[in-house]
N, C-alpha and C positions, 0 to 999 in steps of 0.2 A: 635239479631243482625239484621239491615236492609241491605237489598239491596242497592247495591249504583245506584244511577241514572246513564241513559248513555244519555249523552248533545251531540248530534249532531250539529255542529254549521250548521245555515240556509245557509251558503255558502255551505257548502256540500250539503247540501240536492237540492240546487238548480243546483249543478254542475251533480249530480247524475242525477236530470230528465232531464237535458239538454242531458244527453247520452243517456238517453232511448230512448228520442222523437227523436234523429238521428239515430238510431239504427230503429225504425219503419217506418221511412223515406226512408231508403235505402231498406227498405225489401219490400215497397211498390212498388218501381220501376218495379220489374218485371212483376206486373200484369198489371202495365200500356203498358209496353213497347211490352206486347203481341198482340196488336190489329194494330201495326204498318204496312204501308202498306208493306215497303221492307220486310218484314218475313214473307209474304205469297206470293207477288204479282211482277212480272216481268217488270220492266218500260221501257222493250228495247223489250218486245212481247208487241205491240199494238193489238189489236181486234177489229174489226168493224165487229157485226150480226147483220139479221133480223129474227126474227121470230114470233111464238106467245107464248102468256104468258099460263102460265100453272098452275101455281101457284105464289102467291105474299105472303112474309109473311113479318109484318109490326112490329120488336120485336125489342129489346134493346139489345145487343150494335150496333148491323147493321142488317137492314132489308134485305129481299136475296130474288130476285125475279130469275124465274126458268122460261126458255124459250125453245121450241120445235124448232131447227134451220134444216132445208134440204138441204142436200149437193146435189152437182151436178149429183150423182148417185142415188138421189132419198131415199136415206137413213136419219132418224131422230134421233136426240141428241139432249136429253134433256141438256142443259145448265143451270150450277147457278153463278149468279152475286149477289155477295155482293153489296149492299148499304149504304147511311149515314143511319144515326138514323133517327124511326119517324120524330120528329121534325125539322131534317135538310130537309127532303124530304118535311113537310108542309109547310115550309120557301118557297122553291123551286116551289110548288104549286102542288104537289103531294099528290094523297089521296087514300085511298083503292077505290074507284071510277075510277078514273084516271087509274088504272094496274087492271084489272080483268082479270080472265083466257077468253081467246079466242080474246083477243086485240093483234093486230099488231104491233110489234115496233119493233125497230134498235138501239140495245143497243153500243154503242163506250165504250173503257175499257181497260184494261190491263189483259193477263192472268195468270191464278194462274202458280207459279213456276213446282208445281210436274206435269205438263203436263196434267192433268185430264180435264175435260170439265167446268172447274168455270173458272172466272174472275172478277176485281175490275170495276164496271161501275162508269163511271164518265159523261155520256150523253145517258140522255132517247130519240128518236123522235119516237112520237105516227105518226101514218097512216096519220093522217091530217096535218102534218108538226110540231105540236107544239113540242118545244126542252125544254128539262129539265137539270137542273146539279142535278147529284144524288148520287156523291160521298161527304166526309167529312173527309176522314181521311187528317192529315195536311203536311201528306208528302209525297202526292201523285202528281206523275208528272203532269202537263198539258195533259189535254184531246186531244187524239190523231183527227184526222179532219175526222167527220163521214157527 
């Protein structure tokens, strides 16, 4: 006795991966929607520091440079500012050259919601006056006036 064949018609089988491929569609969302700036960053606490660079690191998904700022009592806090990606920082004319530890600059930005010492930077100015935009994320407020 044989097996009897099973005939899927190709309209099923086409309707079948059209579900899968929205099924991995929507599961993807949420890894996108984790870098978003409102789910870390406060667009109603602007920040404008100076200080100097301590560390620069230049990584994927957002580079994070680290600043030593001194308050009025003489006391230092280390600061970290999220950045865009490499390549939106070399767009912007930014380079590991550009940020090395013991450079002066005046980072403008928004700070991180849980109150801790980071913030979203959205404007570099180096010591010599040159101004950089150094955010990328796309739903980030307008750069507050540093």
């Amino acid at each position: 006795m044989q097996t009897p064949r099973l005939h899927i018609p190709r309209l099923a089988l086409a309707a079948t991966a059209s579900v899968l491929a929205a099924i991995g569609a929507i599961q993807a969302v949420p890894s996108i929607a984790h870098h978003a700036f409102a789910s870390e960053f406060d667009s109603s606490r602007p920040i404008v520091l100076s200080g100097t660079v301590t560390r620069a690191r230049f990584v994927n998904p957002h580079s994070w440079v680290y600043i030593d700022v001194r308050d009025n009592a003489g006391n230092v806090t280390n600061w970290g500012f999220e950045f865009g990606t490499p390549s939106s920082l070399r767009g912007s004319g930014i380079t590991r050259e550009t940020i090395q530890a013991g450079t002066r600059v005046r980072i403008a930005g928004f700070r991180a919601k849980n109150g801790w010492p980071f913030g979203y930077s959205t404007t570099l100015v180096l010591a010599d006056g040159r101004r950089f935009s150094t955010g990328s994320a796309p739903d980030a407020p307008a750069p507050p006036v540093n």
